[in-house]
C-alpha positions as CSV (number, residue, x, y, z in Angstrom):
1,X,-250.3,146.4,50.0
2,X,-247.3,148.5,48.7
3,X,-246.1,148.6,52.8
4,X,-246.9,145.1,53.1
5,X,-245.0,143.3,50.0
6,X,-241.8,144.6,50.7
7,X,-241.8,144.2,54.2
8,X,-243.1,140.3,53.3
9,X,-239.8,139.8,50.9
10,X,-237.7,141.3,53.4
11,X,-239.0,139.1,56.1
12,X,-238.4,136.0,53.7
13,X,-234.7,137.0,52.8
14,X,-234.1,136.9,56.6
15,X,-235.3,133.6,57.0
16,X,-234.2,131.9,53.8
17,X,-230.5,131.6,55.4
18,X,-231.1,129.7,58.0
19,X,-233.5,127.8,56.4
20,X,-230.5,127.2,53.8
21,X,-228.9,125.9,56.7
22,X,-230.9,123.7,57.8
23,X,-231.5,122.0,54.1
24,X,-227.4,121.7,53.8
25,X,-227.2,119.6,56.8
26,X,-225.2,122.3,58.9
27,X,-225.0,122.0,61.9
28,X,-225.9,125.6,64.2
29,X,-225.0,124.2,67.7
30,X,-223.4,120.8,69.3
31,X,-224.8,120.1,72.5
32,X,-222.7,117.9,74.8
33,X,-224.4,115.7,77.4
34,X,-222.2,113.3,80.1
35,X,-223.8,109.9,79.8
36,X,-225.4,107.8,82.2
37,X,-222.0,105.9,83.8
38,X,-220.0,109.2,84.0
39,X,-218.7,109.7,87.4
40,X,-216.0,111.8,88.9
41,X,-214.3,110.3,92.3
42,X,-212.3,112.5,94.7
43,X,-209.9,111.2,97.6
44,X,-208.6,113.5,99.2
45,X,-205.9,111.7,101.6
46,X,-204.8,113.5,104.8
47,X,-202.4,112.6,108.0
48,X,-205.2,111.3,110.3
49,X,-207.4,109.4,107.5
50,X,-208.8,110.5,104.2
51,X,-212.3,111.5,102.6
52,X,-213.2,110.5,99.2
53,X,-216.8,110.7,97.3
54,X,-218.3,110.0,94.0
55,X,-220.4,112.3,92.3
56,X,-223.1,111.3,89.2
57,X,-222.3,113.8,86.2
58,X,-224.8,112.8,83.9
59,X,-226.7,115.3,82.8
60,X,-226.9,118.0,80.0
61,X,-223.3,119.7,80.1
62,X,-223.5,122.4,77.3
63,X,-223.7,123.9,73.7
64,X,-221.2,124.7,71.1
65,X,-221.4,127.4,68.3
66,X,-220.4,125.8,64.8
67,X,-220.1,129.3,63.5
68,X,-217.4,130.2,66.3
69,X,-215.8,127.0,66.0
70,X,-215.5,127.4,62.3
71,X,-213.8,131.3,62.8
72,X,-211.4,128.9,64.7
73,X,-212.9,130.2,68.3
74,X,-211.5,127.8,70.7
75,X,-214.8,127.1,73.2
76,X,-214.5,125.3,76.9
77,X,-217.7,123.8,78.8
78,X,-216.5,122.9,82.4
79,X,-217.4,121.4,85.4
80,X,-216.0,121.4,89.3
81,X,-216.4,119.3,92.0
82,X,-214.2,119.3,95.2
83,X,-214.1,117.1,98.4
84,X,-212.7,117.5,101.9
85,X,-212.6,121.6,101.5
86,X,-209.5,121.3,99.6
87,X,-209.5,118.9,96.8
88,X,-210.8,120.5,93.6
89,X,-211.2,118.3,90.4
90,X,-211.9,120.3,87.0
91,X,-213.6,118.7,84.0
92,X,-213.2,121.0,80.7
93,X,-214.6,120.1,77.4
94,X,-213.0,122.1,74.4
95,X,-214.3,122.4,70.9
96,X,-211.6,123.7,68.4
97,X,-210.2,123.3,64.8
98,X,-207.9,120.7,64.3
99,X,-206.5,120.1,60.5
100,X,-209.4,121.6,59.2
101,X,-211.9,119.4,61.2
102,X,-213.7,120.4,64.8
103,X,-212.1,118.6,67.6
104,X,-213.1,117.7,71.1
105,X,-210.8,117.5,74.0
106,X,-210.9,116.4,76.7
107,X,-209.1,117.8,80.3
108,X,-209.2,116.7,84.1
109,X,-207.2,118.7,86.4
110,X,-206.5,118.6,89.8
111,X,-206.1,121.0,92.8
112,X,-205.5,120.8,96.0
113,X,-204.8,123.8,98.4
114,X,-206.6,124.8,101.7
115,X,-210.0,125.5,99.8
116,X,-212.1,124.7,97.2
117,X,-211.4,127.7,95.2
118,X,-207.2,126.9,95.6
119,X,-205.4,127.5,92.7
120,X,-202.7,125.4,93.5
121,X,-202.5,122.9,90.2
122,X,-201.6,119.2,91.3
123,X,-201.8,117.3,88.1
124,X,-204.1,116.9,85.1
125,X,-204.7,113.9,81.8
126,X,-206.7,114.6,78.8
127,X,-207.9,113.0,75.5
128,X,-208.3,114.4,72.1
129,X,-211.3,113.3,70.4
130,X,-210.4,114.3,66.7
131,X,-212.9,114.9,64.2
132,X,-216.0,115.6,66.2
133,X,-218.9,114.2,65.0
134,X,-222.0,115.0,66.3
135,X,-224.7,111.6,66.9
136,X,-221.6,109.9,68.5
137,X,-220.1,109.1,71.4
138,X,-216.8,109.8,73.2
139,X,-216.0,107.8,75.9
140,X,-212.6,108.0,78.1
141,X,-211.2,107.1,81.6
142,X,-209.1,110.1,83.5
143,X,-206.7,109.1,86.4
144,X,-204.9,111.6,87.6
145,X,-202.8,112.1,91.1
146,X,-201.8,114.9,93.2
147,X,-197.9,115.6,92.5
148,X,-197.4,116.4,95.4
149,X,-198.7,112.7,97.1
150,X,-202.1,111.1,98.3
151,X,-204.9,113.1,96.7
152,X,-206.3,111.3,93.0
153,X,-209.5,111.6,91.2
154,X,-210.8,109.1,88.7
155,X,-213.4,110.4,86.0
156,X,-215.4,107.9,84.0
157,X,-216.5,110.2,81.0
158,X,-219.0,109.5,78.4
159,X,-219.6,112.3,76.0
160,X,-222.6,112.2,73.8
161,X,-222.7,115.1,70.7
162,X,-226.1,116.3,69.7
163,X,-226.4,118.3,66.8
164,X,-228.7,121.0,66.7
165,X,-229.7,122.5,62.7
């Protein structure tokens, strides 16, 4: 008994913090979904014709950390997609401090090179979803062309927040 006890109170001071947590209403982790509606679509325009799909991007996208957020952490989720082997479009989700408050943003850039892994930056929009509250909804259009002519991407994005205690 004189092993077990003190092992016992140590084993509930660990807990009791998180627990502590949980009571206050913080919030450990905000897990971002895409909505059922988001889509991404790529045309990729060329001399002799062009190529364009749509891809579905609903699904589970990724978690957050409040306690990095909160150290003022900045934290990106992303997705890629590219069409015709050259046209790549990237979706990033950041979660930051913004006037004391977490913020999402939102960014869709666009590259087009002669691969999918091209570097070569061709335009980009984004959307600042201030004071990120998790239970909610974000929802934005993206439309961005290529700079340099022909190639665009459209992104339909719904964000959903779940917050995890």
């Amino acid at each position: 008994m004189k092993k077990i006890l003190p092992a016992l109170i140590a084993l509930v001071a660990l807990a009791l913090p998180g627990a502590a947590a949980a009571q206050n209403g913080e919030v450990k982790y905000v897990d971002v979904y895409l909505e059922a509606g988001s889509t991404l679509t790529i045309h990729d325009d060329e001399t002799f014709g062009y190529e364009q799909q749509t891809f579905n991007l609903a699904g589970y996208l990724g978690r957050f950390d409040s306690a990095k957020t909160m150290a003022n952490v900045t934290q990106d989720l992303t997705l890629t997609r590219c069409v015709g082997g050259e046209v790549r479009v990237k979706l990033t989700v950041t979660r930051q401090m913004y006037a004391g408050a977490p913020m999402l943003h939102a960014k869709t850039s666009l590259f087009e090179g002669d691969s999918c892994s091209t570097t070569d930056f061709g335009g980009s929009a984004f959307k600042d979803f201030k004071n990120l509250i998790p239970g909610f909804s974000y929802a934005h259009n993206f439309y961005v062309v290529n700079d340099e002519g022909g190639d665009w991407a459209k992104a339909n994005v719904k964000l959903k927040t779940v917050g995890t205690y």
